[in-house]
C-alpha positions as CSV (number, residue, x, y, z in Angstrom):
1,X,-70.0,32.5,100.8
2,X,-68.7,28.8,100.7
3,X,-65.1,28.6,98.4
4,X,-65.1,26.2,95.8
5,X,-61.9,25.1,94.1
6,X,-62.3,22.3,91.4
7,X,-59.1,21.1,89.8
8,X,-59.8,19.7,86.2
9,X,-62.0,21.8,83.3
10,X,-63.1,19.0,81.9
11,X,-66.8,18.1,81.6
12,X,-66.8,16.7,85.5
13,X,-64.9,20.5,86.9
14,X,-66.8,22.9,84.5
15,X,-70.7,21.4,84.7
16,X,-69.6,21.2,88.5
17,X,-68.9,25.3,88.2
18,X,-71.9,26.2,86.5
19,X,-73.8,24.4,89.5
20,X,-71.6,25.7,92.3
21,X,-71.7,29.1,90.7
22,X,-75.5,28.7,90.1
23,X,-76.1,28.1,93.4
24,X,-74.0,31.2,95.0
25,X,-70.9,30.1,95.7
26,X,-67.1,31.5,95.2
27,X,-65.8,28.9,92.0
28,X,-62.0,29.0,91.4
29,X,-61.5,26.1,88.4
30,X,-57.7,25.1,88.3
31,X,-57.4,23.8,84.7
32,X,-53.6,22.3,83.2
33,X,-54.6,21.4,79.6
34,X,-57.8,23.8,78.2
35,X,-61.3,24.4,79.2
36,X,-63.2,21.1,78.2
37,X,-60.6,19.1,79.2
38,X,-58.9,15.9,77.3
39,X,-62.9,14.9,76.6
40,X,-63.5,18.3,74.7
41,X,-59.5,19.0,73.2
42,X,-58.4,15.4,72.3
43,X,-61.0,12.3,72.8
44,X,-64.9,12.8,73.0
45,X,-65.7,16.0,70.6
46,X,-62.8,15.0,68.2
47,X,-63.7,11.7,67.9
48,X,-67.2,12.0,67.5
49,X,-66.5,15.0,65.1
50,X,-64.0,12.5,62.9
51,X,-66.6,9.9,62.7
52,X,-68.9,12.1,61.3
53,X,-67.2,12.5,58.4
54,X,-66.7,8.8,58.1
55,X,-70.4,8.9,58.8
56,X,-70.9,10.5,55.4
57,X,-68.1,8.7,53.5
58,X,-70.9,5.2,54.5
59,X,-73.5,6.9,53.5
60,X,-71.8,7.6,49.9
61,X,-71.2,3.7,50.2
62,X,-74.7,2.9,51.3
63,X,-76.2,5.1,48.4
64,X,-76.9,2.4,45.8
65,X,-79.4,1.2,48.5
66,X,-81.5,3.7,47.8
67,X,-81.1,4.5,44.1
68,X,-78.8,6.9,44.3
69,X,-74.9,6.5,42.2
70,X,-71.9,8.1,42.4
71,X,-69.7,9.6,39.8
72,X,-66.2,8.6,40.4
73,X,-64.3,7.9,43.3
74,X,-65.2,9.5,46.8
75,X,-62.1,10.3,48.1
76,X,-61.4,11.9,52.5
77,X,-59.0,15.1,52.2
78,X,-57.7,13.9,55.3
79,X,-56.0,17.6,56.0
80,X,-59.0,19.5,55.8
81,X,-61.1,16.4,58.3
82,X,-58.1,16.8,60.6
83,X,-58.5,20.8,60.6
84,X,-61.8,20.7,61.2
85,X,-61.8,18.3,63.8
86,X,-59.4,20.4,65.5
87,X,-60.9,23.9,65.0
88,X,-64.3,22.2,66.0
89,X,-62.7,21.1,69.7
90,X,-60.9,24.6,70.2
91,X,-64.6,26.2,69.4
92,X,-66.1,24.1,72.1
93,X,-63.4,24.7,74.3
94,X,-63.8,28.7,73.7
95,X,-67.2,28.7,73.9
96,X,-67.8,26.7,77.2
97,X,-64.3,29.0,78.4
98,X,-66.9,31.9,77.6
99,X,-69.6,30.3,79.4
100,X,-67.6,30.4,83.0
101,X,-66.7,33.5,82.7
102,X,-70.1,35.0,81.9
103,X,-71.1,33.1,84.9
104,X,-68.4,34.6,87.0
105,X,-66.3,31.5,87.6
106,X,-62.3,32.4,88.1
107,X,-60.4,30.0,86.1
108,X,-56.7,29.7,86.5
109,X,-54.3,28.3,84.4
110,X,-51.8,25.8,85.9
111,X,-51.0,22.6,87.7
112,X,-52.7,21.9,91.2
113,X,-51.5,20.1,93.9
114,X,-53.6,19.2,97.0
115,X,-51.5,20.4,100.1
116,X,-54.9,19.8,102.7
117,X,-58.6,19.5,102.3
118,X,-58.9,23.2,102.4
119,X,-55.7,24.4,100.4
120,X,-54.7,23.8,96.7
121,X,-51.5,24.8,95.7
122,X,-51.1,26.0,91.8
123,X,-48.0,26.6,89.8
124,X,-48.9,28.5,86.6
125,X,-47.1,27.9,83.2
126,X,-44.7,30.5,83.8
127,X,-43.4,28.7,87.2
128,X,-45.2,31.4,89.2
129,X,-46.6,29.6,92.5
130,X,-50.1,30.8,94.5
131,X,-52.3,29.2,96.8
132,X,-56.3,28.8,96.5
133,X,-57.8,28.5,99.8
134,X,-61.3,26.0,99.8
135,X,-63.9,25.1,101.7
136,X,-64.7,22.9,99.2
137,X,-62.3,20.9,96.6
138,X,-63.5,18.7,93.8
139,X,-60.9,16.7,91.9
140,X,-61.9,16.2,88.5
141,X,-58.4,16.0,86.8
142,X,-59.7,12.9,84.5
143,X,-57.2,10.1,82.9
144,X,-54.8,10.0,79.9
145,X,-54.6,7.1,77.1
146,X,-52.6,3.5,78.9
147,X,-49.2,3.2,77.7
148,X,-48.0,-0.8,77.0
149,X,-43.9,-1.2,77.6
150,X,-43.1,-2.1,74.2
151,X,-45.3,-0.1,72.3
152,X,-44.9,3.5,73.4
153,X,-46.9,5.9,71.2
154,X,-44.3,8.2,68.9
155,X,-46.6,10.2,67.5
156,X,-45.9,9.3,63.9
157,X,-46.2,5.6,63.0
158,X,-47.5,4.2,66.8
159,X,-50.4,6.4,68.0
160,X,-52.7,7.0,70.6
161,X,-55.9,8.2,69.8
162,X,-55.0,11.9,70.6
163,X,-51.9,11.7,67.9
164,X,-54.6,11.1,65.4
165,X,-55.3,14.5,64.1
166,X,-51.7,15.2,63.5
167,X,-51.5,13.1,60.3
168,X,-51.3,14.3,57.3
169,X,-52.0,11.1,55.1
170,X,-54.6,8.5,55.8
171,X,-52.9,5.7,57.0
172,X,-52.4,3.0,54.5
173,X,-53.1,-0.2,56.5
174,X,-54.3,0.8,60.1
175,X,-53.8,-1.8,62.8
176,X,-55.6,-1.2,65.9
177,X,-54.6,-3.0,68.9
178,X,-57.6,-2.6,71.7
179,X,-61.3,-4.0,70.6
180,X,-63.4,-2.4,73.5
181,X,-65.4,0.6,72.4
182,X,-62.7,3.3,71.2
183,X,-61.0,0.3,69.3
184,X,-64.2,-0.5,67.7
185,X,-65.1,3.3,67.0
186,X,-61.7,4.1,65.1
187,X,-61.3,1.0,63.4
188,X,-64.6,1.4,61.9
189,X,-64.6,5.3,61.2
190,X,-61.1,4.5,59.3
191,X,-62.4,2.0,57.4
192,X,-65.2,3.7,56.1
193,X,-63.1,6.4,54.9
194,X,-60.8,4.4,53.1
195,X,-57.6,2.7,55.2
196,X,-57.5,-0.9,55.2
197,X,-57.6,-2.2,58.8
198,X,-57.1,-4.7,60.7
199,X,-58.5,-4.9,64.8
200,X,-56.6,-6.8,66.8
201,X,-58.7,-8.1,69.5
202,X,-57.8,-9.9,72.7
203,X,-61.0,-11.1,73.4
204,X,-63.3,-13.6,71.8
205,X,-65.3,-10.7,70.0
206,X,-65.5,-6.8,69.2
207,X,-66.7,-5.1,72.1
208,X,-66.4,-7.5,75.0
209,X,-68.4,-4.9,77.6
210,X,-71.1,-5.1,75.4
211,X,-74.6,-6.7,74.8
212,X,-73.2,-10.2,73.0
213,X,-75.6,-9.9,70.3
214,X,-75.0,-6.5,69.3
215,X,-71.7,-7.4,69.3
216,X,-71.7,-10.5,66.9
217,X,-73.7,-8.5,64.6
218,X,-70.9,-5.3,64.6
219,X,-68.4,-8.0,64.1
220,X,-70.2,-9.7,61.4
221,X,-70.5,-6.3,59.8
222,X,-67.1,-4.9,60.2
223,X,-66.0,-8.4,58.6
224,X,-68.3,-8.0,55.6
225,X,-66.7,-4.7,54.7
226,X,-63.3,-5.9,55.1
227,X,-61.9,-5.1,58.4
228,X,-59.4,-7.8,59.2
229,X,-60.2,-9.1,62.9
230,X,-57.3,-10.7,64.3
231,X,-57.7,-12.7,67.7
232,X,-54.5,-11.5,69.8
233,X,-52.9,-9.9,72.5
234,X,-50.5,-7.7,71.4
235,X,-46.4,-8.0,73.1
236,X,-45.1,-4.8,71.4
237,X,-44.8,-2.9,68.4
238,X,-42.1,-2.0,66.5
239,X,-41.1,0.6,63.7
240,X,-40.1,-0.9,60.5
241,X,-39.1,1.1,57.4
242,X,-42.2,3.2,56.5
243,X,-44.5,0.8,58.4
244,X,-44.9,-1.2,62.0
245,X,-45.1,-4.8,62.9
246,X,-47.3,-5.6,65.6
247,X,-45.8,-8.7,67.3
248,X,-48.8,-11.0,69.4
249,X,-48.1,-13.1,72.5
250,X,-48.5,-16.3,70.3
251,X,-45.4,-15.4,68.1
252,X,-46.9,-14.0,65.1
253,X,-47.0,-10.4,64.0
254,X,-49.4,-8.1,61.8
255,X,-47.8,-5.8,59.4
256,X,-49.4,-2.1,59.0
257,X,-48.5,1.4,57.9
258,X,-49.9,2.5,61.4
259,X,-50.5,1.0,64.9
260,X,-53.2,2.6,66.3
261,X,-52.7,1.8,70.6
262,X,-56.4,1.8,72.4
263,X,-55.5,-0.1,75.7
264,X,-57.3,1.7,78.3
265,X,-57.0,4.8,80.4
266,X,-55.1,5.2,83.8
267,X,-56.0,8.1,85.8
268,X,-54.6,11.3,86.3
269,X,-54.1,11.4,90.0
270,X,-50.4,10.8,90.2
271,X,-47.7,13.5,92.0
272,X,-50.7,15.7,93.4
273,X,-50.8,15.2,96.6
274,X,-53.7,13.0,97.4
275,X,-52.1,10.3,99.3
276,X,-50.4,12.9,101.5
277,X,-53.4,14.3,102.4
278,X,-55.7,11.3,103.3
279,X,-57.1,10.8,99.8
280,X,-57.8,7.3,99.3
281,X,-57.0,5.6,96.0
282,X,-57.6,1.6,94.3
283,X,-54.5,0.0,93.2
284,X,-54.9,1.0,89.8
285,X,-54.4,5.0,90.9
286,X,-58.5,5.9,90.1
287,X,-59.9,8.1,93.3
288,X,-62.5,6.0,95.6
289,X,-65.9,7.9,96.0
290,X,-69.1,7.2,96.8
291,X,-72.6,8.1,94.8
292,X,-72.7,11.4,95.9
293,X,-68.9,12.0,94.8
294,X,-67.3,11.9,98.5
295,X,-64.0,10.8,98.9
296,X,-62.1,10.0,102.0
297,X,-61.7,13.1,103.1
298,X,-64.5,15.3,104.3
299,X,-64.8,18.5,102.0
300,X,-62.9,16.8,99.4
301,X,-64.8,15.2,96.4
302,X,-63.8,13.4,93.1
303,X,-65.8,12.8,89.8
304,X,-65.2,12.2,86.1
305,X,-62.6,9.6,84.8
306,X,-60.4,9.8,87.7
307,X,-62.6,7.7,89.6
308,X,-62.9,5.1,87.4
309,X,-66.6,5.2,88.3
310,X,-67.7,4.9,84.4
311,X,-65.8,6.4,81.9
312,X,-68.3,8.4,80.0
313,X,-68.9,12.1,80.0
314,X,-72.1,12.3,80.9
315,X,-71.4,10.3,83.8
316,X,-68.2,12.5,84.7
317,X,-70.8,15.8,84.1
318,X,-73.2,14.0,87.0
319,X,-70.8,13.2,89.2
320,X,-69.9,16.8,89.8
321,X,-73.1,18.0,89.7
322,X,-73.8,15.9,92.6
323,X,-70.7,16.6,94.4
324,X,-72.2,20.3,94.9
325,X,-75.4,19.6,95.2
326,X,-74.4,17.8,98.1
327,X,-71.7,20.0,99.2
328,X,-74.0,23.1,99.2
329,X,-76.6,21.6,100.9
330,X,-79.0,21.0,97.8
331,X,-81.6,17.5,97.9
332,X,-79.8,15.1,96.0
333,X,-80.0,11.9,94.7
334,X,-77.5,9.5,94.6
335,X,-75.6,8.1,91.1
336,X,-77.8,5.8,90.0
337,X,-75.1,3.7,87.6
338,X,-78.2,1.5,86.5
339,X,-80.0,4.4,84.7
340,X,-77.2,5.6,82.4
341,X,-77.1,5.3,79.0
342,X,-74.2,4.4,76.6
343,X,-73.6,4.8,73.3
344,X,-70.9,3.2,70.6
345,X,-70.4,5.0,67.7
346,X,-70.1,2.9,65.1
347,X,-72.2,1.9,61.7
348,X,-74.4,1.1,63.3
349,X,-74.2,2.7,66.6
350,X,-74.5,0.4,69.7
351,X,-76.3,2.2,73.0
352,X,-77.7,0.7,75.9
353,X,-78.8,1.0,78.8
354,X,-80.1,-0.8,82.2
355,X,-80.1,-4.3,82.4
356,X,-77.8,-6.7,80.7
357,X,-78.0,-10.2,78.6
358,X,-75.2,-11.2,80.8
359,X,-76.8,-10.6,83.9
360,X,-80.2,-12.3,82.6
361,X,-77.6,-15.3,81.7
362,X,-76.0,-15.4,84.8
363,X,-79.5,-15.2,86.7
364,X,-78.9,-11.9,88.4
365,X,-82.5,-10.9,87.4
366,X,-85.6,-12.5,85.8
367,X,-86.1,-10.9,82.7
368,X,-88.9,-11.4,79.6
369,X,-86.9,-10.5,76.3
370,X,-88.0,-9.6,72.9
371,X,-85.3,-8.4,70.2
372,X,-87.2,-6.9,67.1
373,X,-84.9,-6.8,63.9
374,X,-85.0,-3.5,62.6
375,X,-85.3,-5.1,59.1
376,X,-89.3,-5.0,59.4
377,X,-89.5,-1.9,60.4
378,X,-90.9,0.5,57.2
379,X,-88.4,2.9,57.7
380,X,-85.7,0.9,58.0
381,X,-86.6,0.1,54.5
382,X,-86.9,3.3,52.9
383,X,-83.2,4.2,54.3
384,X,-81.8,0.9,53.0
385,X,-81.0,-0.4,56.9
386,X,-80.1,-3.8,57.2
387,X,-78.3,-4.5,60.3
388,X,-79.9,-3.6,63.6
389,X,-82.5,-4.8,66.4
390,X,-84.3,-3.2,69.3
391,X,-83.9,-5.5,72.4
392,X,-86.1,-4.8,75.5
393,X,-86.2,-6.5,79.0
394,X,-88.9,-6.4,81.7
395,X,-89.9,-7.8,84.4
396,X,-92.0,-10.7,84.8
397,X,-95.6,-9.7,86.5
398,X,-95.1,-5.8,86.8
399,X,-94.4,-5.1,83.4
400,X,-91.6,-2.3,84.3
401,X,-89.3,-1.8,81.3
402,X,-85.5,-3.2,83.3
403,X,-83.3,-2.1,80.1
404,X,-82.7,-2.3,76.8
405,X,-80.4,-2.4,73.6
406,X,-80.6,-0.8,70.3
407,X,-78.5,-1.0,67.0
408,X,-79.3,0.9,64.3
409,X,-77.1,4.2,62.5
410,X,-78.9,6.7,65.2
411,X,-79.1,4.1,68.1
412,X,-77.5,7.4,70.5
413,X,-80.5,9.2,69.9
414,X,-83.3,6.5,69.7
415,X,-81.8,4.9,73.3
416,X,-83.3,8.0,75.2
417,X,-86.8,6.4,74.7
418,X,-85.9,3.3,76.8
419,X,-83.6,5.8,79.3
420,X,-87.1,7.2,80.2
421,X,-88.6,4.0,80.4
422,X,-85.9,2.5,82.9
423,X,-85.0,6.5,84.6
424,X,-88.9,6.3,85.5
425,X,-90.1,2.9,85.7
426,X,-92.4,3.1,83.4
427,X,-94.3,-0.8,82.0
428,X,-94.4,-2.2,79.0
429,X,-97.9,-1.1,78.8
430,X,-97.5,2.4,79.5
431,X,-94.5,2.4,76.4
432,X,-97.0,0.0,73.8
433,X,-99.9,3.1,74.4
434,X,-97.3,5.8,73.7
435,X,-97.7,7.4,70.1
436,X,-94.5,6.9,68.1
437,X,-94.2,8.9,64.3
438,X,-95.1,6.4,61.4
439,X,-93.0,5.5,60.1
440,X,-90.0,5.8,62.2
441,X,-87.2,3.7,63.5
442,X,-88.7,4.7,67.3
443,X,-91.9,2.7,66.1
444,X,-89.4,-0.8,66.8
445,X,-89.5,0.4,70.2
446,X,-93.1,0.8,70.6
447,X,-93.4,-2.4,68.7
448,X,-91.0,-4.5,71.1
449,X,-93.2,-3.0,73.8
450,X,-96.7,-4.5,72.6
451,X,-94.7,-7.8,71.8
452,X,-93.7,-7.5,75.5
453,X,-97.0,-6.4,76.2
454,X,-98.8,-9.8,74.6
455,X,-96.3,-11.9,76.3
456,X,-97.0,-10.9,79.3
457,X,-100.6,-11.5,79.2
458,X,-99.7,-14.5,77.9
459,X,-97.9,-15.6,81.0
């Protein structure tokens, strides 16, 4: 029976124990901070379970839109959101905790070091030292919020976005320093439940990693409801009174009740032991591995946020199960990066996936194009949905669907049409003559397909 330690219970370890466990081997996961890791305790499920509730604060605001009014004043008990948020994570933690050991999967509690490919050295909370022998090791220990000299977090007044929950007010005046996607999530969410914000970007727009004209149009809407976005880099922040003062690199400073720090992630990979034992790593600290999760060592893999691969949880959960595939001897295909799908969750929600506007800019592939504003679409209409598009590329002759972008409230869930589309190669044709509910926001996307369709007979 081949011996599988994996180091990290995040989504990257545990999906990788299921599999290993599935397929017959001996699973030992070696987890520091909870089953479900950072993404399940502190980041992903908390996140995502805060914005839901700033989810239903917009709708409240969108209600006039479709003839409904409020009474009075809608006000967020920000206690019982914060309670919830954390009773949700420690549910998912319990129940996926559950879930291993159902399957049989051993799960020790501690702080692992890697001593050799086939030995991992583990020092529980109580100082108490053992050793877990491998055949098999798969880091998966993840990566923790980045820290700017100047501006480190205190958990009261300058945050990082796992200090959230721990408020018991909403902040008056949030600034948030960091415009990439967990900027843009939290800035929006807070202003939807009532904090004045302002985002601090360093960047020409919101969401610089993003399709530019989903982007322009979040910014345009986060303007219109009164976010304050302020071009800047940020030097440090300082505590002042009952508030903080963001000071920029150009000399001027923004005032708030609350500095919100959303800078990046380094990874957790430091004072381990990988070095020592042949492990290579990039300059930045992140683990290097190929598609099938190998590192530099034989018997030694690496997936999830440690490996800077992409920093999305779905991702991380591939890359493991891929590392035992392959390590157990199972077919397997290699990470595909161009078939994942990503998803901002905003109002409105940005997810994409495939192909790029900035690669059709730059000429790294010939692309036809055709963005369909979700205005026109009859449900769109019903709902009182403004803002949004569906944008699809394809390529020239063939037809096959390359990528695509949509914005709209439920983009996360309407973006799995095109991940077929791109996961399978299907054409433009083959997506025009598939049936889509009427009416339905998924119609845009069969829509976008027949305009595709046209214009390719055209050509």
């Amino acid at each position: 029976m081949t011996r599988i330690a994996i180091i990290g219970g995040g989504p990257a370890g545990y999906e990788a124990a299921l599999v290993a466990d599935q397929l017959g081997a001996e699973v030992t996961l070696i987890d520091r901070d909870g089953v479900g890791g950072q993404c399940v305790l502190s980041d992903c499920v908390p996140s995502k379970t805060f914005i839901a509730t700033s989810e239903a604060m917009m709708a409240f605001s969108h209600a006039d839109r479709v003839g409904v009014r409020t009474v009075g004043e809608v006000v967020t008990a920000v206690d019982e959101v914060n309670a919830r948020v954390k009773a949700l994570a420690l549910a998912q933690s319990a129940d996926i905790t559950r879930r291993l050991a159902h399957e049989g999967v051993t799960v020790l509690s501690g702080t692992a070091c890697l001593k050799s490919a086939h030995l991992v050295e583990v020092q529980s909370p109580d100082g108490h030292v053992a050793e877990v022998e491998a055949d098999v090791v798969l880091l998966a220990t993840g990566a923790r919020p980045r820290v700017v000299p100047g501006a480190e977090p205190d958990g009261e007044r300058i945050l990082d976005w796992r200090q959230l929950y721990d408020l018991e007010e909403l902040p008056t005046h949030l600034v948030v320093i960091g415009s990439g996607v967990t900027g843009a999530e939290f800035a929006n969410a807070y202003l939807a439940v009532g904090s004045h914000v302002t985002l601090v970007s360093s960047r020409e727009r919101v969401l610089p990693g993003e399709d530019v004209d989903a982007a322009e149009l979040l910014q345009t809407v986060f303007e219109r409801r009164g976010m304050n976005v302020r071009r800047g880099r940020a030097a440090r922040v300082e505590r002042r009174g009952d508030g903080v003062v963001v000071h920029l690199t150009d000399g001027t400073t923004v005032q708030g009740s609350h500095a919100l720090m959303t800078v990046g992630s380094v990874p957790n990979t430091a004072g381990m032991g990988l070095e020592e034992a042949g492990v290579a790593l990039t300059e930045q600290g992140f683990v290097q591995v190929d598609r099938v999760s190998r590192t530099t060592v034989p018997g030694v893999y690496a997936a999830g946020d440690c490996t800077g691969v992409l920093m999305l949880a779905s991702v991380a959960a591939m890359q493991g199960r891929i590392a035992m595939w392959h390590a157990l001897g199972e077919a397997v295909a290699p990470l595909r990066l161009k078939t994942v799908s990503a998803n901002v969750f905003t109002d409105p929600q940005v997810a994409s996936v495939g192909v790029t506007q900035t690669q059709v800019e730059a000429g790294e592939v010939m692309t036809q194009t055709v963005t369909l504003p979700l205005a026109t679409n009859a449900r769109a209409k019903m709902q009182g949905i403004t803002d949004g598009f569906v944008k699809l590329f394809c390529r020239p002759g063939s037809g096959t669907i390359l990528g695509g972008v949509v914005v709209a409230p439920n983009a996360s869930e309407l973006i799995m049409t095109i991940s077929l589309a791109v996961q399978h190669a299907l054409t433009a044709d083959q997506v025009a003559h598939t049936f889509a509910i009427y009416p339905s926001l998924s119609g845009s996307v069969t829509e976008a397909a027949r305009q595709l369709m046209l214009h390719d007979h055209e050509g």
